[in-house]
Backbone as CSV, one residue per row, in Angstrom:
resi,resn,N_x,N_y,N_z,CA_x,CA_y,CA_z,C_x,C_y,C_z
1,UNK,-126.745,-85.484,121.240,-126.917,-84.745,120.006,-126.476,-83.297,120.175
2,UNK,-126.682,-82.718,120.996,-126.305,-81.077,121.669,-124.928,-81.363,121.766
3,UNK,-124.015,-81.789,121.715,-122.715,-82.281,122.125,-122.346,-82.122,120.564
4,UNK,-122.915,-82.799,120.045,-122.160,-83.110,117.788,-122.678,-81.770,117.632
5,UNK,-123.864,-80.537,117.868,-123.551,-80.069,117.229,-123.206,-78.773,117.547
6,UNK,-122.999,-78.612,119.117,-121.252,-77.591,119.681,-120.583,-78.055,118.985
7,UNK,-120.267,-78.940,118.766,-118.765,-79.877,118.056,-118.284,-79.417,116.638
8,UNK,-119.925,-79.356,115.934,-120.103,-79.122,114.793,-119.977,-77.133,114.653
9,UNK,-120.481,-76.902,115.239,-120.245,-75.104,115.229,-119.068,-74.734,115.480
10,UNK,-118.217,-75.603,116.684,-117.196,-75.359,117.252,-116.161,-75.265,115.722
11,UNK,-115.982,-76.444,114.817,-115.433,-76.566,113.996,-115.081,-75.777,113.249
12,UNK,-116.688,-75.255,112.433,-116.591,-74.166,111.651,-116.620,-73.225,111.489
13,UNK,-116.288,-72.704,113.133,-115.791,-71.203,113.385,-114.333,-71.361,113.097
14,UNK,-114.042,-72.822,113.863,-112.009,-72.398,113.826,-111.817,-72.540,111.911
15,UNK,-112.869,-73.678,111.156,-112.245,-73.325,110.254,-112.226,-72.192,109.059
16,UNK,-113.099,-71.527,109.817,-113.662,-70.094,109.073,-112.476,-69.500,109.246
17,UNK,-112.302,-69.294,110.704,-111.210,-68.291,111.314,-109.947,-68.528,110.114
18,UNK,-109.357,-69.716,109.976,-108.339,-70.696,109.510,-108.188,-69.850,107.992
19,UNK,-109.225,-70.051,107.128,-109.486,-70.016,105.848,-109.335,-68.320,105.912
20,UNK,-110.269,-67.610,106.395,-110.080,-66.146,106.420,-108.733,-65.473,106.629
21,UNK,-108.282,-66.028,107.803,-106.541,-66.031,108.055,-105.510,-66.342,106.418
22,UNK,-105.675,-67.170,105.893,-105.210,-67.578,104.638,-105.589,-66.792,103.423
23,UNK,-106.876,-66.288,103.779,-107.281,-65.435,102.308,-107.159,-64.171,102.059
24,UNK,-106.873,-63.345,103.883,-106.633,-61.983,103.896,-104.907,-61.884,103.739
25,UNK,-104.424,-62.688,103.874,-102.922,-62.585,103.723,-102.184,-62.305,102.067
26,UNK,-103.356,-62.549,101.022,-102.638,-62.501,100.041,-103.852,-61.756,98.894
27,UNK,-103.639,-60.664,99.378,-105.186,-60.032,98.439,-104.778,-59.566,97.326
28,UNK,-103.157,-59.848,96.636,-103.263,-59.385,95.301,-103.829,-60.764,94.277
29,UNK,-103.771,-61.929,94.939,-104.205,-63.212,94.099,-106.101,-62.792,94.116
30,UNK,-106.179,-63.357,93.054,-108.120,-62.926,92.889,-108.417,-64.446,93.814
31,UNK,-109.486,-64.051,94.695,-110.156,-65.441,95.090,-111.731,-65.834,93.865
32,UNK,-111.006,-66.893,93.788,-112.691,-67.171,92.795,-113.419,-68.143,93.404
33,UNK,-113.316,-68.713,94.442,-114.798,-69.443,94.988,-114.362,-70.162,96.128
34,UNK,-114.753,-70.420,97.589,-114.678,-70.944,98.690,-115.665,-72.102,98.441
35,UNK,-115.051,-73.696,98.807,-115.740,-74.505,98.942,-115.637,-75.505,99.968
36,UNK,-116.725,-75.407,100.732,-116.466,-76.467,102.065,-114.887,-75.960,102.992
37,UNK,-113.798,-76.172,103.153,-112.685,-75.949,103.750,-111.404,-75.776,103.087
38,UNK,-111.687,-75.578,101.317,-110.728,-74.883,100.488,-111.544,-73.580,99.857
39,UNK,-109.947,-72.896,99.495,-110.562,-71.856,98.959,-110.053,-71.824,96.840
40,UNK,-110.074,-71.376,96.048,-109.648,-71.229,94.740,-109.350,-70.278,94.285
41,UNK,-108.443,-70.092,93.938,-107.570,-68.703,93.516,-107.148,-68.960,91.885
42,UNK,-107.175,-67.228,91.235,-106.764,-67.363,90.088,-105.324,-66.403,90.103
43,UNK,-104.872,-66.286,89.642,-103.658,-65.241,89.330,-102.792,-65.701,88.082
44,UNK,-102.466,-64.479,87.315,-101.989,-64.260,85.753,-100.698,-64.791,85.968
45,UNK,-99.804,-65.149,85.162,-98.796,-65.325,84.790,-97.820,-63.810,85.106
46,UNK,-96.881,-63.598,85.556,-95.929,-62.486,85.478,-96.428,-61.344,87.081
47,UNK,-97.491,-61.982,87.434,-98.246,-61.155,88.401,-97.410,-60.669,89.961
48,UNK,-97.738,-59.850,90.443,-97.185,-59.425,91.254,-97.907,-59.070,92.905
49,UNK,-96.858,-59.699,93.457,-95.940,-60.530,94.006,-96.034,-62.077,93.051
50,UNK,-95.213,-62.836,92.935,-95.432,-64.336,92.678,-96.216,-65.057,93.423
51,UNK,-96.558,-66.001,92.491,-98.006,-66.852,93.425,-97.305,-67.870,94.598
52,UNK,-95.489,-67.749,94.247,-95.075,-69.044,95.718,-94.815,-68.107,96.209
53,UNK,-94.943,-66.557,96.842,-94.743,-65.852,97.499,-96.369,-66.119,98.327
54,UNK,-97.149,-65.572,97.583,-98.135,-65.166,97.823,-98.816,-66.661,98.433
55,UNK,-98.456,-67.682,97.806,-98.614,-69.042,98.733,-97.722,-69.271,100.187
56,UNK,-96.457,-68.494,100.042,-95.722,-68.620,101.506,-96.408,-67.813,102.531
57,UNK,-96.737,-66.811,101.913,-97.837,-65.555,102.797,-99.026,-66.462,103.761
58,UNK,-99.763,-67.168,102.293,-101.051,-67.697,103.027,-100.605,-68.683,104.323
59,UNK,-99.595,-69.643,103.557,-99.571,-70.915,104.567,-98.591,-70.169,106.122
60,UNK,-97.850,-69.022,106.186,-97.311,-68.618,107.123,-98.854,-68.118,108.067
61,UNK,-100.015,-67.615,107.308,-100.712,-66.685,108.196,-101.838,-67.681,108.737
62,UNK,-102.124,-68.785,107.969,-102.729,-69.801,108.217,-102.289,-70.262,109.727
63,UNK,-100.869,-70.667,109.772,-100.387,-70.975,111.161,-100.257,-70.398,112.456
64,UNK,-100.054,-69.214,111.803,-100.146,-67.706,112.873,-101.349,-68.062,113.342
65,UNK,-102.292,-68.356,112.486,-103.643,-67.843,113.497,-104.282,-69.222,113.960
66,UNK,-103.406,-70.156,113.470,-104.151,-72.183,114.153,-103.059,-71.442,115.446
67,UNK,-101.849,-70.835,115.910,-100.708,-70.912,117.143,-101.697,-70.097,118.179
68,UNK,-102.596,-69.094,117.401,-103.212,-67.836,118.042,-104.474,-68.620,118.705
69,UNK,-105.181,-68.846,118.116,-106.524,-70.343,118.975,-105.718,-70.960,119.572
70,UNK,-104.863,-71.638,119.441,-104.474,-73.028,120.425,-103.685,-72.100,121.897
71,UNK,-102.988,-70.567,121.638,-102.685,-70.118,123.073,-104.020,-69.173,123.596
72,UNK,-105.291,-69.367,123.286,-106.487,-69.042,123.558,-107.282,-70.248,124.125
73,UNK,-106.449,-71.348,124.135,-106.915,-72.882,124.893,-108.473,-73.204,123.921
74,UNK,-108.250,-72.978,122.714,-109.535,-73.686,122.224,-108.518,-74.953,121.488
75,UNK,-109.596,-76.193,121.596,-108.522,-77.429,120.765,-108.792,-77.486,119.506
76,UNK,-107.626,-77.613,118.709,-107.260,-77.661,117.242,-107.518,-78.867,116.612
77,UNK,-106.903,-79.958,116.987,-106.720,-81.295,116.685,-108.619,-82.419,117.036
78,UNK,-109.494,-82.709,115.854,-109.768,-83.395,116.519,-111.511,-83.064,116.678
79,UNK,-111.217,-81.632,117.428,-112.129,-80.889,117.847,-112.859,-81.964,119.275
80,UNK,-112.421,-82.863,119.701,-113.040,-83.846,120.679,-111.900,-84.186,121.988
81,UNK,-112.306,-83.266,122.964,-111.060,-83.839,124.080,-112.079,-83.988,125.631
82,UNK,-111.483,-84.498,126.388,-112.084,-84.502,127.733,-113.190,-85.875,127.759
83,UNK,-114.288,-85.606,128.198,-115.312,-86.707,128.350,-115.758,-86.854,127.053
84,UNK,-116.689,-86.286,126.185,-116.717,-86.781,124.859,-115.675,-87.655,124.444
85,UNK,-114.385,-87.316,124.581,-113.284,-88.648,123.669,-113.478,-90.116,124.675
86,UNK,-113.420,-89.693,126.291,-114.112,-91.008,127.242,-114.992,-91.853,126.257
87,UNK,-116.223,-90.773,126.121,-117.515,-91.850,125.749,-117.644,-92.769,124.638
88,UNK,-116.288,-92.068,123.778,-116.692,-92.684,122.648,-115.914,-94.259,122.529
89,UNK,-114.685,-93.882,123.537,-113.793,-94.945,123.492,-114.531,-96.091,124.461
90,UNK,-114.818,-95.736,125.347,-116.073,-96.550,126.537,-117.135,-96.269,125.868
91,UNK,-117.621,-96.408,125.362,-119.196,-96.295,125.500,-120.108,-95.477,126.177
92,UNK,-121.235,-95.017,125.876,-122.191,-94.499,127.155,-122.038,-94.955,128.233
93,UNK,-122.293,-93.933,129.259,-122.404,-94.225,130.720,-124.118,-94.723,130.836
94,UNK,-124.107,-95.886,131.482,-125.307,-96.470,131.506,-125.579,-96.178,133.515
């Protein structure tokens, strides 16, 4: 149980990190509400920068910072490597 819920904290730091990375990149779009691992954005018509700008922004800074954890050796994919992925595929060690 101490194992799921490192696993579980582990997660939702990277995906905090992830989401924050994505939302500071484009602060002329208004954010209107974070839910679970999306976020919701409003922005006007004619607005400035454009919203596929301001979407190339997010999804470029999004990656920047999943490249920035993964050369910090925390795992991205999964969140389960080493003996945990063993146990689950074997079973408990009896």
């Amino acid at each position: 149980m101490r194992l799921h819920r490192l696993s579980l904290a582990h997660s939702e730091e990277l995906t905090s990190r992830l989401l924050e990375a994505a939302i500071e990149s484009a602060p002329e779009i208004e954010l209107v509400e974070i839910e679970g691992d999306g976020a919701f954005f409003c922005a006007f018509e004619g607005s400035d920068p454009s919203v596929a700008e301001a979407t190339l922004a997010m999804h470029r800074a999004f990656h920047e910072k999943q490249q920035e954890i993964a050369a910090n050796g925390l795992p991205l994919r999964g969140l389960r490597t080493g003996r945990v992925a063993e146990a689950e595929v074997r079973g408990p060690r009896r």
